[in-house]
N, C-alpha and C positions, 0 to 999 in steps of 0.2 A: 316809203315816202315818195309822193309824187313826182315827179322833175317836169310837171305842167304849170307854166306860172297861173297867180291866182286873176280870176277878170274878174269885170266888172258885178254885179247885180243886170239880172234880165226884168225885165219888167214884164206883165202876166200875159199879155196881147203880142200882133191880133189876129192869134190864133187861139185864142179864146176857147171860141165853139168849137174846134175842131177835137173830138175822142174826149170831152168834161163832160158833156151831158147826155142822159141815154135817158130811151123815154119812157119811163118811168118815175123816171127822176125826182119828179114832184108828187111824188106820192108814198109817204110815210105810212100810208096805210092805204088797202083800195077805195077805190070811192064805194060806196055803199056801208062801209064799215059804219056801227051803231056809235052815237057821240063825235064823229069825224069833225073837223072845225078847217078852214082854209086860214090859212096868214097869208093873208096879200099885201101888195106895196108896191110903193113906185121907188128906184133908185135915182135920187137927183144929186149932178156933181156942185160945185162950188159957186158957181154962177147963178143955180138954180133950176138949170136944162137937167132933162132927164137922160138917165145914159142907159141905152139902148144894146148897151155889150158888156153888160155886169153878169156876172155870176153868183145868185145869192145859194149858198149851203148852209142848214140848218141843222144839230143835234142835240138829241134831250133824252129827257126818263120817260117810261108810260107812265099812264096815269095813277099808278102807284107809287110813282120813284125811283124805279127798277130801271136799268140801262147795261146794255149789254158791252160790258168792258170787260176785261180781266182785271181791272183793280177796284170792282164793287169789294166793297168790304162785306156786304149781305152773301156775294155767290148768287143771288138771285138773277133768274133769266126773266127778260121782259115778256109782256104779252105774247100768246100767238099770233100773227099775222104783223106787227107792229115791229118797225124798222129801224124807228131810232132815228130816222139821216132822210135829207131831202136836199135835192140839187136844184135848179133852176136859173134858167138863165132867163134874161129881162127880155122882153118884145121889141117893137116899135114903138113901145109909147110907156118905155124904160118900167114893167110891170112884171111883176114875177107872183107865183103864188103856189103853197107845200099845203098837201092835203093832210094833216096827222091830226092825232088826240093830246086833250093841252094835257102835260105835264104833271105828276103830282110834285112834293117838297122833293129834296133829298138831302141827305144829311154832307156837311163838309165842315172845313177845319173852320171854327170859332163859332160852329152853330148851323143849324137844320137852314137852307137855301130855300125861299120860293119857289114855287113853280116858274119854270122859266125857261125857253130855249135859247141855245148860244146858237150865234148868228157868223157864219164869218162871209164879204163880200169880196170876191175879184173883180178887176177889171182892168182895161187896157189900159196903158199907161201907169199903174201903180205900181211900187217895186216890190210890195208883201199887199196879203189880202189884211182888210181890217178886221177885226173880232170886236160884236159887241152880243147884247143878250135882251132878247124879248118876255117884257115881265106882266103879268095881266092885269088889267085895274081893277078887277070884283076880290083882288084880294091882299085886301087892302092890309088885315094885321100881318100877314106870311110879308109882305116887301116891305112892311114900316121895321120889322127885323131883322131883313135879310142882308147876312154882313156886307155883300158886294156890291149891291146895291146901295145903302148906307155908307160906303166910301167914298159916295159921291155927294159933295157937300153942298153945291151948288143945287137948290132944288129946280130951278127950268133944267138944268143939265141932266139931273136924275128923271126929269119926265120926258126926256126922249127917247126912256127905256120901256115905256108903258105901252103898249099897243092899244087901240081905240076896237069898244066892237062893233062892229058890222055885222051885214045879216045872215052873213054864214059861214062867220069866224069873226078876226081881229084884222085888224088893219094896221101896220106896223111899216110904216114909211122913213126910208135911209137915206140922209144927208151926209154926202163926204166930207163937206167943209162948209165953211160958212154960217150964214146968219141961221140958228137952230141944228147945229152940226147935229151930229145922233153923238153921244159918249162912242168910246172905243177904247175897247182897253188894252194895254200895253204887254202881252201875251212869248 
């Protein structure tokens, strides 16, 4: 047992940058990889301003479903060359952006999940990063089913799960708070 009393909560900053991001980071896959897609975005805090020292990290399945955990239920290993994980921290004009291949389904408890990657964001001043998940709009019957996204009743709320396309990926823009927050789920 410790005999160190318990402190506070630290909050994520603002040392942020220093030993989170390596550069690679944003790239789930190399660039040249066949079907590659970018998700880019601007991270805006509560006011509206963009914050310029967030840390967006991304993980999902290849384009099969396949993700490299030890609790797939399949044992299947994912693609060659495909990572699974993308790190990125925001610029000066609070922008981040993960080079990877979208997603296929994958199966989970109450039914097969959309394609979709889980998103979690740091940044300074917050005392946990948020978790939320990037779902695609071309597919349309996979998220009219997909139980986690479906536990969002509110539907403007459920479309800040959607990411928009662009012309060489999606566009999936994070609101901490406020008017058009993104969901975030309680993790």
């Amino acid at each position: 047992m410790s005999t160190h009393p318990t402190t506070p909560s630290q909050t994520v900053g603002p040392y942020l940058h220093i030993g989170l991001p390596w550069p690679d980071g944003p790239y789930a896959v190399a660039e040249g990889t066949p079907d590659a897609v970018w998700i880019r975005g601007t991270v805006y805090d509560g006011a509206g301003a963009v914050v310029t020292d967030a840390l967006v990290e991304t993980w999902q399945a290849d384009p099969e479903g396949r993700f490299d955990h030890p609790d797939d239920p399949r044992g299947a290993r994912p693609r060659p060359g495909f990572r699974g994980f993308g790190r990125c921290p925001t610029d000066a004009a609070g922008e981040y952006g993960i080079l990877t291949l979208k997603p296929g389904s994958v199966p989970g408890p109450g039914g097969d999940q959309a394609p979709h990657i889980d998103v979690s964001v740091f940044g300074r001043g917050m005392l946990n990063r948020v978790v939320t998940r990037v779902y695609f709009p071309e597919e349309e019957a996979a998220n009219a089913a997909d139980p986690v996204l479906n536990s969002i009743t509110d539907p403007d709320v459920r479309a800040t799960l959607v990411a928009r396309p662009a012309p060489d990926g999606y566009r999936f823009d994070v609101r901490l708070q406020g008017d058009g927050e993104t969901a975030f789920f309680d993790i």
